[in-house]
PAZAVEX-889921 format. One record per residue (C-alpha): x negated, y negated, z negated; residue number from 1. Coordinates in nm, 2 decimals. Layout:
// PAZAVEX-889921
DOVO;xx;yy;zz;k
DOVO;X;Y;Z;NUM
...
***
This chain:
// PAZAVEX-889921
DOVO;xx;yy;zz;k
DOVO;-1.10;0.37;1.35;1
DOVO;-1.21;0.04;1.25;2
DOVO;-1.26;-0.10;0.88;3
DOVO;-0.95;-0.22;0.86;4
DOVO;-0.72;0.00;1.10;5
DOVO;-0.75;0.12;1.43;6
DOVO;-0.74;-0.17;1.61;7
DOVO;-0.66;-0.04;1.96;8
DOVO;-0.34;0.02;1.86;9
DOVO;-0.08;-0.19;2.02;10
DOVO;0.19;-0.29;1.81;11
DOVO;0.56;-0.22;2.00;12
DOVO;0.71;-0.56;1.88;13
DOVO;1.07;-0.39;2.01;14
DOVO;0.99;-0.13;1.77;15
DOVO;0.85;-0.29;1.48;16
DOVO;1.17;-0.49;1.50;17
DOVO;1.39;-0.25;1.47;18
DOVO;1.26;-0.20;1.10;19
DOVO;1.28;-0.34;0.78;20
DOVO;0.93;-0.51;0.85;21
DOVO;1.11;-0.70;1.09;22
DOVO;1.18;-1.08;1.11;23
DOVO;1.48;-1.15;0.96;24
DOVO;1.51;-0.79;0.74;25
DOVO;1.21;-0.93;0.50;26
DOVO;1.35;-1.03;0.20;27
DOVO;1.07;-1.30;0.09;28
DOVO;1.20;-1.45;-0.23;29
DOVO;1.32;-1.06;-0.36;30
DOVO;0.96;-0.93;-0.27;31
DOVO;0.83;-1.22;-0.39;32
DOVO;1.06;-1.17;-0.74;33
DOVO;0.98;-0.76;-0.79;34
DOVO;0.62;-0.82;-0.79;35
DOVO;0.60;-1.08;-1.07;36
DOVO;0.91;-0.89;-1.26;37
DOVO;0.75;-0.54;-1.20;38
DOVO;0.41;-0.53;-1.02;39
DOVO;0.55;-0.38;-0.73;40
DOVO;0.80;-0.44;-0.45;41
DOVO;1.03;-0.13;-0.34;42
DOVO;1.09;-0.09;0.05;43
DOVO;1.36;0.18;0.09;44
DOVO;1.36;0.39;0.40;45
DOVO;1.02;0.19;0.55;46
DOVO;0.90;0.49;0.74;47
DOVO;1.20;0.72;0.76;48
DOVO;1.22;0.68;1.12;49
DOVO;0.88;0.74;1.18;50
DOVO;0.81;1.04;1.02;51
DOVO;1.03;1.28;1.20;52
DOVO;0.80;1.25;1.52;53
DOVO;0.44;1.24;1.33;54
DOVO;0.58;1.59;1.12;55
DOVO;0.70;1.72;1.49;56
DOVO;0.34;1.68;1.60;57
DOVO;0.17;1.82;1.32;58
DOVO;0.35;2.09;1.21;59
DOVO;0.12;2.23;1.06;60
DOVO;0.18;2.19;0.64;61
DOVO;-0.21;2.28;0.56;62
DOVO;-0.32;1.97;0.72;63
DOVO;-0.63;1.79;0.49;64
DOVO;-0.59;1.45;0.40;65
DOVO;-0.73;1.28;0.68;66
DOVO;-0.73;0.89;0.85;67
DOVO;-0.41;0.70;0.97;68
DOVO;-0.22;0.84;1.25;69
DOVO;-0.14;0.62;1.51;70
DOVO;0.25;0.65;1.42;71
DOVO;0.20;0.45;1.12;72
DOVO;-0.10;0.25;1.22;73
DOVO;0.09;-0.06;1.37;74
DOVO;0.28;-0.09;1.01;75
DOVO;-0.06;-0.22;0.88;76
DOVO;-0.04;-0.51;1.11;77
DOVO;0.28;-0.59;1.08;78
DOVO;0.31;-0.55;0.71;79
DOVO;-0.06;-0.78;0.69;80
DOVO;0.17;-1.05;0.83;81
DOVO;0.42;-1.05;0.61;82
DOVO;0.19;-1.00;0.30;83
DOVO;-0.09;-1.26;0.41;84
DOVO;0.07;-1.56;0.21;85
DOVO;0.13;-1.40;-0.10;86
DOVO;-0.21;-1.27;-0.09;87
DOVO;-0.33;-1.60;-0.03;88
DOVO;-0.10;-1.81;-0.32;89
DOVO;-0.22;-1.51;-0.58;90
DOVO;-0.56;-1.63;-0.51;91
DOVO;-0.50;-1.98;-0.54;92
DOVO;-0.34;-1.85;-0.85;93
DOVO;-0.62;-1.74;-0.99;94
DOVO;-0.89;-1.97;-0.90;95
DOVO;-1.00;-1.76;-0.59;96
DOVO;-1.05;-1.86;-0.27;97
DOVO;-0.73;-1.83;-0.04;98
DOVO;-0.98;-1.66;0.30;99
DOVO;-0.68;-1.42;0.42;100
DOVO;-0.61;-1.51;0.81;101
DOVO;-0.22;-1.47;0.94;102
DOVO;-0.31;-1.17;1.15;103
DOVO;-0.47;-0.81;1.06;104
DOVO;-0.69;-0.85;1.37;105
DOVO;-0.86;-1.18;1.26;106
DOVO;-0.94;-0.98;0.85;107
DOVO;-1.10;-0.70;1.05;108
DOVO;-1.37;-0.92;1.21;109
DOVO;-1.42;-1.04;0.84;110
DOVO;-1.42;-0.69;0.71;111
DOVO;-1.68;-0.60;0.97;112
DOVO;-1.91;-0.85;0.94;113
DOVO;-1.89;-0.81;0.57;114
DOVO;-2.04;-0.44;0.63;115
DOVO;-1.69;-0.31;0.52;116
DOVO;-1.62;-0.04;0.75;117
DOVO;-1.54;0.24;0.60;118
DOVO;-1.16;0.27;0.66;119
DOVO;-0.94;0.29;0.30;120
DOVO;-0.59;0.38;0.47;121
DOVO;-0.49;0.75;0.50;122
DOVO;-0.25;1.04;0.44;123
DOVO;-0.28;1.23;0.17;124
DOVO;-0.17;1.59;0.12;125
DOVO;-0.14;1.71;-0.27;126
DOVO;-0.07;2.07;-0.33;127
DOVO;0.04;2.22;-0.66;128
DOVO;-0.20;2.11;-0.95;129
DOVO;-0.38;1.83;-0.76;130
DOVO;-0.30;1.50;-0.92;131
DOVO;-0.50;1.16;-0.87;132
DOVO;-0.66;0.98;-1.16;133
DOVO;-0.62;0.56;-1.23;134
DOVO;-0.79;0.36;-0.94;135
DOVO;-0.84;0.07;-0.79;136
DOVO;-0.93;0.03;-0.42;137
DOVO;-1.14;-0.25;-0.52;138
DOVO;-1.43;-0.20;-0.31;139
DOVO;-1.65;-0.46;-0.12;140
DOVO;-1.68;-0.82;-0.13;141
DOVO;-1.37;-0.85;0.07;142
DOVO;-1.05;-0.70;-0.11;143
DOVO;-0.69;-0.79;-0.01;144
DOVO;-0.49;-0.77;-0.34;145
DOVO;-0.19;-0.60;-0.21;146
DOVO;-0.15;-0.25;-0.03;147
DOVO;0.16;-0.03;0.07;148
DOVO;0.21;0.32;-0.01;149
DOVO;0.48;0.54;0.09;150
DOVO;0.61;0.86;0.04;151
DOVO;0.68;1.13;0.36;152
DOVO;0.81;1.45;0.20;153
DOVO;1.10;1.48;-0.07;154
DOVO;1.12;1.49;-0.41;155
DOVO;1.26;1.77;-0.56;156
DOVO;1.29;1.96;-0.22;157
DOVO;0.95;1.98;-0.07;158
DOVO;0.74;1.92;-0.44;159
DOVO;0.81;1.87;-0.76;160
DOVO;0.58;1.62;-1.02;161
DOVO;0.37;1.39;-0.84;162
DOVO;0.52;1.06;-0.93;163
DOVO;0.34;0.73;-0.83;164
DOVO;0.25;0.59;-1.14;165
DOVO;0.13;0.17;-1.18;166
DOVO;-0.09;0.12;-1.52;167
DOVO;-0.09;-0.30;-1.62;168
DOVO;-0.34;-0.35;-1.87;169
DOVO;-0.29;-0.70;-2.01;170
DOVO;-0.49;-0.94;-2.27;171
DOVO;-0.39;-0.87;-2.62;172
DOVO;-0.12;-0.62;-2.53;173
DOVO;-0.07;-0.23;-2.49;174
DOVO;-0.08;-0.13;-2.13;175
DOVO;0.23;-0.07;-1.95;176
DOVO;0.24;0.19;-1.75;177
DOVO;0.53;0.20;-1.50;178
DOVO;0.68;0.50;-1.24;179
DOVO;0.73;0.35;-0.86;180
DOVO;1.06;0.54;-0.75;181
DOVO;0.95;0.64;-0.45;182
DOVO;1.20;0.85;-0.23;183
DOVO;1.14;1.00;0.09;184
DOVO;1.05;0.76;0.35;185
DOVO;1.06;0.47;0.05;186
DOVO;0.74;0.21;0.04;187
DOVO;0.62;0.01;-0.19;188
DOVO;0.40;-0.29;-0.20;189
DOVO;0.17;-0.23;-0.50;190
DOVO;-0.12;-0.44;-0.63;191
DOVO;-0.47;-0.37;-0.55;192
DOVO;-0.63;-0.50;-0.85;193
DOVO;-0.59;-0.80;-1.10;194
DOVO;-0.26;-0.98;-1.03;195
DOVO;-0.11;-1.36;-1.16;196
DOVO;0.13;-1.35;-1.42;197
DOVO;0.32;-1.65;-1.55;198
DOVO;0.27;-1.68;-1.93;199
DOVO;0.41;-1.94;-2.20;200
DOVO;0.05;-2.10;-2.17;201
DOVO;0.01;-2.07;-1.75;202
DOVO;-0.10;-1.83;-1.54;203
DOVO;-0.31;-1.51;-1.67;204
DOVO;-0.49;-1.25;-1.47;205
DOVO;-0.31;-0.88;-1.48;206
DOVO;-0.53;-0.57;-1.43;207
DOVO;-0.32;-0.32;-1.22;208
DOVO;-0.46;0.04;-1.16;209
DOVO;-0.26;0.35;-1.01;210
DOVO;-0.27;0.72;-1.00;211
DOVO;-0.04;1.03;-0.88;212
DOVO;0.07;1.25;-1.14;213
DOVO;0.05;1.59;-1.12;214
DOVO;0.22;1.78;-0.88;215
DOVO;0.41;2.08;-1.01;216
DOVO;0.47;2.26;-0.72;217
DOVO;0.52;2.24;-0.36;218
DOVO;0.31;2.00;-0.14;219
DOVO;0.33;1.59;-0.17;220
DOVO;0.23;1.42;0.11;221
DOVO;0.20;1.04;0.07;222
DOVO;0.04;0.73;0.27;223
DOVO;-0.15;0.50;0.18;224
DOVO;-0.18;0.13;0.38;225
DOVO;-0.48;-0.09;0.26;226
DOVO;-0.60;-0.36;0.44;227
DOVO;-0.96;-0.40;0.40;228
DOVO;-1.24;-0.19;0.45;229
DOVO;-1.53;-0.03;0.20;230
DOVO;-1.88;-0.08;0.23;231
***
């Protein structure tokens, strides 16, 4: 797979249509309204329909955390669309230069010829006690500031713990730290770093990092969508 995704993969447009990433199902102004209210935008039921076949193929439950499976890879294209002009007024926002192309395949050539090609995206497979500390996928000189994660096993039923947890540390404030309530099949769009937020005295710069709490039991098996490469 490429930097940024596998980009042999042809995106369906009959079947990315029938989903919630779809023309027409993409609330703008309500994505557009969690993120600045919340740091992150809630996308219920995303991937349900495409789980059932990926878990049919690998039914295996030991499975290591390993790259994108071409189930899920034509999300990253289509959700790149639909996230490309936010990206773009956050970094007008912020004084940054808005460089993010309308389509995933024209950020890849970018990511590549920035040396960024190490892909980012993935499924990940947490077993009892595993937890991930704060992060940022923050790497390279190229870094979209939004990714999607999603969750593909059930709270409660297949693990217990493990919730996606969002950490905002703002100037001259306590951190926030807030819980993404992610169901199965739910996404979210979550920052990848800093993010704009609208003050009394303009717009400030947000620091956003996340982390998976511990899981308790069972196995949590999330995904993670990123759109730009590491060196």
């Amino acid at each position: 797979m490429s930097a940024a995704g596998d980009t042999s993969t042809r995106i369906d447009a009959n079947t990315v249509a029938s989903h919630r990433a779809a023309p027409g199902a993409w609330d703008a102004a309500a994505i557009d309204a969690q993120l600045s209210q919340n740091g992150y935008a809630l996308l219920p039921g995303l991937f349900g329909s495409a789980v059932a076949p990926w878990q049919a193929a690998h039914e295996s439950n030991d499975l290591p955390n390993g790259p994108l499976p071409p189930a899920f890879a034509m999300w990253r294209h289509a959700l790149y669309r639909r996230l490309a002009p936010i990206a773009n007024r956050w970094a007008q926002a912020l004084g940054e230069p808005a460089h993010f192309p309308p389509e995933l395949t024209d950020f890849d050539t970018l990511n590549r010829a920035a040396g960024q090609n190490t892909p980012l995206s993935l499924v990940s497979r947490l077993n009892a006690g595993a937890e991930v500390a704060l992060r940022q996928d923050t790497a390279g000189t190229l870094v979209f500031p939004l990714q999607v994660v999603g969750l593909l096993s059930a709270p409660d039923a297949d693990f217990t713990g493990g919730a996606f947890v969002l950490v905002e540390q703002r100037p001259r404030m306590q951190s926030r730290p807030s819980v993404v309530p992610l169901q199965f099949g739910d996404a979210a769009i979550i920052c990848t770093g800093p993010r704009p937020v609208r003050g009394r005295q303009g717009i400030y710069r947000v620091n956003v990092r996340h982390a998976i709490a511990r899981v308790r039991s069972g196995q949590r098996v999330g995904l993670s969508l990123s759109f730009h490469g590491a060196v």
